[in-house]
N, C-alpha and C positions, 0 to 999 in steps of 0.2 A: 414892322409897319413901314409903309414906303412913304415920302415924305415928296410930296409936289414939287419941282425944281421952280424958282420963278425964272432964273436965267432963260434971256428968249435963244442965246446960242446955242446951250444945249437942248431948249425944246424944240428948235427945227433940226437940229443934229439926226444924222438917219431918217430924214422924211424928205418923200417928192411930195411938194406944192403946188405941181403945177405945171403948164408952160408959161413961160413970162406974161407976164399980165391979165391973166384967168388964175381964178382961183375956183380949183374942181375940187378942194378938201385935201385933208391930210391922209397922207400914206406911206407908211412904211416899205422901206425898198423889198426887204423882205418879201411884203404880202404882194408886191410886183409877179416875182418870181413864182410865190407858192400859190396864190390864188387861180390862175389858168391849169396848176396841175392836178389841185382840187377838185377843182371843176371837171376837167376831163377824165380822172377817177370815178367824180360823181356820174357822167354822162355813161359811161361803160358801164356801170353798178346797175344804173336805169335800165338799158338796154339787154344786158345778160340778166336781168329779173325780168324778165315782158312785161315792164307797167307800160312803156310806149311815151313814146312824147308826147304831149299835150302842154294847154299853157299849165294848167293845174304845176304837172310833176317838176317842169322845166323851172317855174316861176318859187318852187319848194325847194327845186336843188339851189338856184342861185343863195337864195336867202341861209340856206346849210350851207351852202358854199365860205360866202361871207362870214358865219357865225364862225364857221370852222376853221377859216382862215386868220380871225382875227384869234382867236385860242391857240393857235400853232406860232403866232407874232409873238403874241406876251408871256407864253411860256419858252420863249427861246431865244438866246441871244449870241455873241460872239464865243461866250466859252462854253454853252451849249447851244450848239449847230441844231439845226431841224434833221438832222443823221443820224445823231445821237438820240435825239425823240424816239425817232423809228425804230432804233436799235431796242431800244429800252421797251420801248412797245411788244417787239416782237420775243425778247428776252422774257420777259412778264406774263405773254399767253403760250411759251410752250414750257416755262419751269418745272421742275416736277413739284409733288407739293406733297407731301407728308401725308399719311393715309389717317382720318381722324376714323376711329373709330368708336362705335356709340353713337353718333350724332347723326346719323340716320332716321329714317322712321321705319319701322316696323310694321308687320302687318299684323295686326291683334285684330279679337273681337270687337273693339270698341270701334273703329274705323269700317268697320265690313256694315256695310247696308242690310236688314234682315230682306229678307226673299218672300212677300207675301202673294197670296192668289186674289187676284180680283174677284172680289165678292165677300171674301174672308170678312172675319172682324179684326179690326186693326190691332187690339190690344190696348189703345191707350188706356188709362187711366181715368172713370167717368167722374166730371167734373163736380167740384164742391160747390154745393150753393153757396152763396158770398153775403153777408149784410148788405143792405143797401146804404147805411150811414152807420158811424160811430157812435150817435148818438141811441138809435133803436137797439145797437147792439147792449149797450149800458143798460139800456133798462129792461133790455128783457126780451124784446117785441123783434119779431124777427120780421123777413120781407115775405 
């Protein structure tokens, strides 16, 4: 569990504030760097899918932009580089992985739809009259 520093030196440590005398919020120099290339990953993804700009898609990447950018800040730091991310990323979808066998699904009877002809009779099961109450049922007296 991580423990909230109160120290204000090291909570401004590693953050742009600003320009002197505005204050535009807190930012990690990091997400400086990593958020314009987010974004223009994002921008190329849009465009090689044909969804097309619009404000819709433009105003959905900013906001993933953002999201994604700040998840790439907090999981990374000086001894793990945003490189190493990547690595491990790419590491992780091409490993080979062990062949589980069994844990398929098969294709039985039980799964296969039956084939009927329209018109047919369906086969269900014709339904059972039901009590109307607990209490008629007790004595006898049916519905």
């Amino acid at each position: 569990m991580r423990l909230p520093d109160d120290d204000e030196i090291y909570d401004v440590d590693q953050t742009y504030l600003g320009p002197p005398g505005r204050y535009i919020g807190r930012m990690r120099y990091r997400a400086i760097l990593i958020g314009p290339v987010v974004f223009l990953v994002g921008l190329v993804a849009v465009n090689q899918s044909g969804i097309g700009y619009s404000l819709l898609s433009v105003g959905l990447l900013v906001i993933g932009t953002a999201w994604l950018t700040g998840w790439i800040v907090d999981h990374t730091s000086q001894e793990r580089p945003v490189g190493v991310l990547i690595r491990t990323m790419a590491h992780e979808l091409t490993a080979r992985r062990a062949v589980m066998k069994g844990h398929r699904s098969r294709r039985t009877t039980a799964f296969r739809a039956p084939t009927t002809e329209v018109g047919a009779a369906h086969g269900l099961p014709a339904r059972r009259r039901r009590w109307r109450s607990y209490a008629n049922h007790a004595s006898g007296q049916g519905a």
